[in-house]
Structures are given as structure tokens and as C-alpha cells.
C-alpha positions in Angstrom: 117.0 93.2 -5.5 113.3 93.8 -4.6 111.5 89.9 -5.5 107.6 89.9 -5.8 105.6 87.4 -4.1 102.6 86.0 -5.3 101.7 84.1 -2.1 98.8 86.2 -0.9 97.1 86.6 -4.0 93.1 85.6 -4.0 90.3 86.3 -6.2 86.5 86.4 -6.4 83.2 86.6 -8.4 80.1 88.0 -7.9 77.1 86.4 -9.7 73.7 87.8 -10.7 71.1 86.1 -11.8 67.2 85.9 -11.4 65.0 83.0 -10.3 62.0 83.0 -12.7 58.6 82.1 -12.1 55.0 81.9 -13.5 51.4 82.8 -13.1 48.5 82.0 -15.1 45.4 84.6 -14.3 42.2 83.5 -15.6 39.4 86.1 -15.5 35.5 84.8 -16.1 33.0 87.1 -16.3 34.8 90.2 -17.6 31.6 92.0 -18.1 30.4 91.7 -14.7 33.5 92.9 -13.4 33.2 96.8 -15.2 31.9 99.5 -13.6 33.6 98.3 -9.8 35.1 101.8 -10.4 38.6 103.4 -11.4 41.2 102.2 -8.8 39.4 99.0 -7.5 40.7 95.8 -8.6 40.3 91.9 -9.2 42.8 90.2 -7.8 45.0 86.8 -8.4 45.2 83.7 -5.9 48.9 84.8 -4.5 51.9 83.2 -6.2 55.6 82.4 -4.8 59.3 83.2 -6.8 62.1 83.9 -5.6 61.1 83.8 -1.8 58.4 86.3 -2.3 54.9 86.3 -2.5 53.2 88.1 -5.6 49.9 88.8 -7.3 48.7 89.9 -10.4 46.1 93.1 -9.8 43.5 93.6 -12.6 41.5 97.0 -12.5 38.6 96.8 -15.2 37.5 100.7 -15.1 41.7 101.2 -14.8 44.1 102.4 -11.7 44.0 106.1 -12.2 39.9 108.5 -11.8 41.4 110.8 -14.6 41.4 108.1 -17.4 37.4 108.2 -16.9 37.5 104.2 -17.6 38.6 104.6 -20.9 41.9 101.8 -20.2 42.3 98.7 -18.2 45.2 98.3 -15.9 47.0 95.7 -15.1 49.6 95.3 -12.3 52.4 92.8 -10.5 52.0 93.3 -6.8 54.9 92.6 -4.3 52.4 90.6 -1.6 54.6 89.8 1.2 56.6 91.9 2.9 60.2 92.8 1.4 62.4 95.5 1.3 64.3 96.9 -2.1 63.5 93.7 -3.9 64.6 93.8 -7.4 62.7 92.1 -10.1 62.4 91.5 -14.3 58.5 91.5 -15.2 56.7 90.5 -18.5 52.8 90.2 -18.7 51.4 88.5 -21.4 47.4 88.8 -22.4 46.9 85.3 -24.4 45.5 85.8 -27.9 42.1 83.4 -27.8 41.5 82.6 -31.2 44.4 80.2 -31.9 46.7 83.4 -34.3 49.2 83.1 -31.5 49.4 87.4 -31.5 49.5 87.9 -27.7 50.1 91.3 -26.2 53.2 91.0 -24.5 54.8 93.5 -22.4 58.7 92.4 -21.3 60.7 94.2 -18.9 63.0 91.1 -19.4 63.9 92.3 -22.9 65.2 95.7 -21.9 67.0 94.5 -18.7 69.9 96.2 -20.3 68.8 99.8 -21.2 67.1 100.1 -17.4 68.1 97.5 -15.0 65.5 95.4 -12.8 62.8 97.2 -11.3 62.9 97.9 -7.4 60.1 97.5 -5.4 60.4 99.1 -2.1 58.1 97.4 0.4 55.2 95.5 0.4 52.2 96.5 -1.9 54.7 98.0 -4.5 54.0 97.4 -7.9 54.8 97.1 -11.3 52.6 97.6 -14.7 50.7 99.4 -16.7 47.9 102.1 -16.1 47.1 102.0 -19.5 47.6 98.5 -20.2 44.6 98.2 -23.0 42.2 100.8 -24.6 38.9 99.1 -23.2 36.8 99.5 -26.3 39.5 98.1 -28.4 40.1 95.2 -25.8 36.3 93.9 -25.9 36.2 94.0 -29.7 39.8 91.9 -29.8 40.7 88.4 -29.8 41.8 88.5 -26.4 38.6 88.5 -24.8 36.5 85.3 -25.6 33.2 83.9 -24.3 33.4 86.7 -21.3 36.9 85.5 -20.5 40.3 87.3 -20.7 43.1 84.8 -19.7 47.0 86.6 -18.9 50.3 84.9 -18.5 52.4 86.6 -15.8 56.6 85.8 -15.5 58.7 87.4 -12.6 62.5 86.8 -12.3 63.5 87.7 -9.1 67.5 89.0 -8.9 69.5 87.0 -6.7 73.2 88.3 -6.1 76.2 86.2 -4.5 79.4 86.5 -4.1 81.5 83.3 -4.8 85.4 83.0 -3.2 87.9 80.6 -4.1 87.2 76.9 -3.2 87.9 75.6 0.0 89.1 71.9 -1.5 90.8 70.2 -4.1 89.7 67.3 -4.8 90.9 65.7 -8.0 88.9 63.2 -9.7 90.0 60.4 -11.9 89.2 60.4 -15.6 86.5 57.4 -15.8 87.9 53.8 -15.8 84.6 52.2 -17.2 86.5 51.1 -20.4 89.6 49.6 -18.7 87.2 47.8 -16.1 84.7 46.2 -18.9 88.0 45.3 -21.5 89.6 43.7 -18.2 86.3 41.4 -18.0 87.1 40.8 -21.9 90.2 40.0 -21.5 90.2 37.6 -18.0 87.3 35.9 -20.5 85.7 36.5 -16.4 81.3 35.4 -16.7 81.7 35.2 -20.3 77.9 33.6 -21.7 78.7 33.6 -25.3 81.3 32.1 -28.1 81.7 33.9 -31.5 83.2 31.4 -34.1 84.9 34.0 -36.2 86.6 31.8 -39.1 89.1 29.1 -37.2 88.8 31.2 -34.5 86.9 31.5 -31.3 85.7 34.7 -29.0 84.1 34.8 -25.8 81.9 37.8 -25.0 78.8 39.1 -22.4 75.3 39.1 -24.1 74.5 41.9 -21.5 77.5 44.0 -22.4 77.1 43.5 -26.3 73.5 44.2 -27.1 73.8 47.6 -24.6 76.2 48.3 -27.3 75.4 47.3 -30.2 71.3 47.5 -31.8 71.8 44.1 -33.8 73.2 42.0 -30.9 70.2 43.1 -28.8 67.9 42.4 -31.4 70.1 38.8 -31.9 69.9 37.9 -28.3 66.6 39.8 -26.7 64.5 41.0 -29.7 61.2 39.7 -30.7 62.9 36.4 -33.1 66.3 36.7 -30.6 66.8 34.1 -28.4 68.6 34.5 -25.0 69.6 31.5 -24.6 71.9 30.9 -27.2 75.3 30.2 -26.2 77.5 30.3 -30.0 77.4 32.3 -32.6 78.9 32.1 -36.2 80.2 34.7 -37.9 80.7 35.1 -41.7 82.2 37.9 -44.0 84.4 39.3 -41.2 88.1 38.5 -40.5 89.1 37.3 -37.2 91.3 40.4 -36.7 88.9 43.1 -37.6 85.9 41.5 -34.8 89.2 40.9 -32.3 89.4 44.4 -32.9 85.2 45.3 -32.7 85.1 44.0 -29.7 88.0 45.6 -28.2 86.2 48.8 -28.6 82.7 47.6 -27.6 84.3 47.0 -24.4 86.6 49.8 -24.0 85.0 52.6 -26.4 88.4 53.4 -27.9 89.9 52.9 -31.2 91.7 49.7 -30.5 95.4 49.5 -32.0 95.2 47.6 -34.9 98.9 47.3 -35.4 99.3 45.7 -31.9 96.3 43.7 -33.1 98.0 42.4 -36.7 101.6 42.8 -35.9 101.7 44.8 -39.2 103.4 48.3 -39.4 102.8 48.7 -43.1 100.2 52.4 -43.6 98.8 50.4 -46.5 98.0 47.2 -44.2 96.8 50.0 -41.8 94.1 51.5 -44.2 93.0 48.0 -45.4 92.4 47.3 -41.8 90.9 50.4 -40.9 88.2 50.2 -44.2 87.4 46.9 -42.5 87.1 48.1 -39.2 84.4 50.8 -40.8 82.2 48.0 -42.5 82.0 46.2 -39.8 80.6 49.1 -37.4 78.0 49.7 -40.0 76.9 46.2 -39.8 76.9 45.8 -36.3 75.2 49.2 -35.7 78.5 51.1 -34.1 78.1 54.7 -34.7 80.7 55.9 -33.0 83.4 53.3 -34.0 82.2 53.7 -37.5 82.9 57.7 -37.5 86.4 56.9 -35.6 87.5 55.0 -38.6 86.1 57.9 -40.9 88.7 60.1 -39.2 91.3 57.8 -40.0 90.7 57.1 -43.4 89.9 60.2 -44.0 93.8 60.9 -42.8 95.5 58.1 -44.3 94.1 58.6 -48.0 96.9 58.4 -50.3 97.0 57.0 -54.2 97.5 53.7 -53.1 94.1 53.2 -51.3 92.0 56.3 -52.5 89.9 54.4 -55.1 88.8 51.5 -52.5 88.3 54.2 -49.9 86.0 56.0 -51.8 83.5 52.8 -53.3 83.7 52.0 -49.0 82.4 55.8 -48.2 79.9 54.8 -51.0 79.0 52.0 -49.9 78.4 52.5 -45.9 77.1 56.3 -46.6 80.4 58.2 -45.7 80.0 61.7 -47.2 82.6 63.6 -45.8 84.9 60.5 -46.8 83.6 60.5 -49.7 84.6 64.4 -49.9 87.9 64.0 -49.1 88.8 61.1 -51.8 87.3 62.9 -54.4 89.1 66.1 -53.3 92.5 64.1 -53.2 91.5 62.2 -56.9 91.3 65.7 -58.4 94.2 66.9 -56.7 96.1 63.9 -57.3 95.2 61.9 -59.9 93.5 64.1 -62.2 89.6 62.7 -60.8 90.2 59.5 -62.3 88.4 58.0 -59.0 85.3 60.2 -60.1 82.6 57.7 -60.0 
């Protein structure tokens, strides 16, 4: 029996990418600068990206005697030395009057069809001989008060090779919630007592107004007062803020069958449509679109009809959705409001 091993196998990836950067060229007295002569050029203060030194070269009576000064050129010069560097260009001559229609030229949108552009050694460059008809660039937008301005980006290809990892470490799904509901729980540098009905809750100013928007406006907004040390609480059922504050602490939906010691789906839903009010009141986004997911499970013709005025009610429209779905399907839309 021949048995295949697997022991030795590895892999890799290589990764290519470019490190962009850019220039802004300003050029003041345009007009003084013609007639320097084809080939001769004004120059930009040198820039760095990607390691490399560049610089943006701007001949007024154009790069090349045969064109008789009848174009501008405009160039990306590799200024320090480098060998076979490979590189994505776009110039950009800025449109002066405010229309936003700038003359852009992008090598970085046609990456794909060519492939980056080489530059072999130092004083290689990249651009355009006949970048702009000169009579039809000193009539244009571009050129305003004497002054051309041009936006140069270079991306600069890096390539690396990247083996497996050398470690393993595993890290532990955050504990934040277990941590906070264990202060909860222990009751440990409590500074605040909710009177809930004919019950009592202890709780952390601190941790409840980073949580919820109306117990920081309660304890530390402008009419709030800090030192209060008791609150009471009407229109909410012991249960349901036993169960607020369980997820204030621990950001999870707490159990609200361990919390009521009632199995019943109807009891559930009751529970859970409480649960949702009191999120909207207290400002709990999150909570509130938790119990949205539930409710939005446990619709059935017992509870659809209160479900529905609650999505109503605390602005629930994909609730609201579902009920009116389940009303049509079920009960013929009689819970059409």
C-alpha cells in the first residue's frame, strides 16, 4: 500500500502593491518662462515616494526641436539614482475656474492593459511630449492670472514575498462583557440604587451613561447631577431593567427565561416586546435591534397584533414588515392598521 504524506507541505504568496505619493507643482509667471527654447525645462522642488526621489519637469517651448514650440511637455523624472524601478503615474493640470474639468492623464487607470512603467536609471522619465497644444492651453481655464498649477501622483510597485508564519499564537475572544457583568453582579464600587417597583438595583454611573445617551445626560449633562445616589424608576417592570442592565454590562442578549423562570414562547415575546421599549427609551440601539430579531422570529397569531402597534410605536420597520406579512398570510390582514 503506497500512503501519502502531507507532512512537508508549505505554501507562499507573493504580494504587489504600490506606495503612492503626491506632488503639487505650482508655476508663476508662465509667460516669462516661453521662449527658454525646445528641450529646456522648469523644474519642481524634488519629491520622495517609495524610497525614491522624483521631480516633475515642465518644458514651455516642449521636449522635442521638431514640434517648433507648438506643445508643452510635461514629464515625471526619476531624480535619484535607481535601477529598473517600476512605477504607476497620473498628471493632473488643475482646472482654475472652479468647473472642476482637469486634464488628467492616468497611467493608474490602465495598469492592466500595460503594466507599470520601468524606468531604467536615474534621469529616466515618464510623460508626455505633447502634453498641451500651447495656443489652446493659454486661451483655457487652466492657465489663470499667469499661473498654471498641476497635481502629480506616483505609486511606486513594491513586491514581497510572504511564507507561512513563524508563530501561533491564539488569542482569546474579548472578556470585556464577562469582566464588567462580574462588577454587576459582585454589586463591587457600585455608586448608584435604581428603585425599580419593590425592588432595588445597584449600578456604576460611569459604566451606564458610556452606554446609554439618557443616563449620561441624567448623571453628567447640563441639568444632570453627579452626585445623585438613587434613582426611581416608573413604567418598567423589575424583570425587564434586571434584564437592561444585564446587557448594558455584558452587551449580550441576556436570557430572559433564566431571568423570569418562565418557559412559555408567549411569556417569551411579552418579555421580549418589553425588553424593545425599554432600549428605545433608554437610548440602546443595539439591544433594541436584538429584540427586533427576535420578535421578528417569534411572531405568531397569538402576539402578532401587539407586535405590530410595538414596531409602530418605537419605529420598527422591518418588524413592522414582517407582522404585516404574517397578518396577510395568516389572518387574512386583519392586523392591517
Amino acid at each position: 500500500m503506497i500512503q501519502n504524506s502531507h507532512d512537508n507541505d508549505s505554501s507562499s504568496k507573493s504580494v504587489n502593491e504600490t506606495v503612492n505619493g503626491s506632488h503639487h507643482f505650482t508655476i508663476r509667471g508662465y509667460s516669462l518662462a516661453k521662449g527658454m527654447g525646445p528641450g529646456k525645462y522648469i523644474s519642481s522642488d524634488i519629491f520622495t515616494v517609495g524610497g525614491y526621489d522624483w521631480a516633475i519637469y515642465f518644458y514651455p517651448d516642449g521636449k522635442n526641436i521638431e514640434d517648433s514650440s507648438v506643445y508643452v511637455s510635461v514629464f515625471i523624472a526619476l531624480a535619484s539614482e535607481g535601477t529598473d524601478v517600476r512605477a504607476l503615474f497620473e498628471l493632473t493640470l488643475l482646472d482654475q475656474s472652479g468647473k472642476g474639468k482637469h486634464k488628467v492623464h492616468s497611467h493608474f487607470d490602465r495598469a492592466l492593459e500595460s503594466g507599470p512603467y520601468t524606468l531604467k536609471y536615474r534621469g529616466s522619465m515618464w510623460g508626455y511630449k505633447r502634453f498641451f497644444k500651447r495656443i489652446n492651453l493659454e486661451t483655457s481655464d487652466y492657465l489663470k492670472d499667469d499661473c498654471l498649477a498641476m497635481h502629480c501622483t506616483v505609486g511606486v510597485v513594491r513586491s514581497r514575498v510572504e511564507g507561512p508564519k513563524d508563530y501561533s499564537v491564539v488569542v482569546p475572544p474579548s472578556d470585556m462583557g464577562q469582566n464588567l457583568k462580574y462588577l454587576l453582579d459582585a454589586e463591587l464600587g457600585c455608586d448608584i440604587v435604581f428603585q425599580v417597583g419593590e425592588e432595588t438595583f445597584k449600578g456604576h454611573k460611569l459604566i451606564l451613561a458610556a452606554r446609554s445617551p439618557v443616563f449620561r445626560a441624567q448623571f453628567f449633562g447640563l441639568i444632570g447631577n453627579p452626585n445623585t445616589d438613587k434613582v426611581e424608576l416608573e413604567d418598567i417592570e423589575p424583570s425587564i431593567f434586571k434584564a437592561m442592565l444585564q446587557y448594558i454590562y455584558s452587551d449580550e442578549l441576556p436570557d430572559l427565561v433564566e431571568i423570569t423562570g418562565s418557559t412559555s414562547t408567549c411569556t417569551s415575546t411579552i418579555l421580549m416586546q418589553h425588553l424593545l421599549a425599554a432600549a428605545d427609551r433608554f437610548g440602546l440601539d443595539r439591544l433594541k435591534e436584538l429584540c427586533e430579531v427576535k420578535l421578528c422570529e417569534e411572531v405568531n397569531v397569538d402576539t402578532v397584533a401587539t407586535t405590530l402597534s410595538l414596531a409602530e410605536l418605537h419605529c420598527c420597520p422591518q418588524l413592522k414588515a414582517i407582522c404585516l406579512k404574517f397578518a396577510a398570510t395568516n389572518l387574512g390582514g386583519a392586523c392591517t392598521p
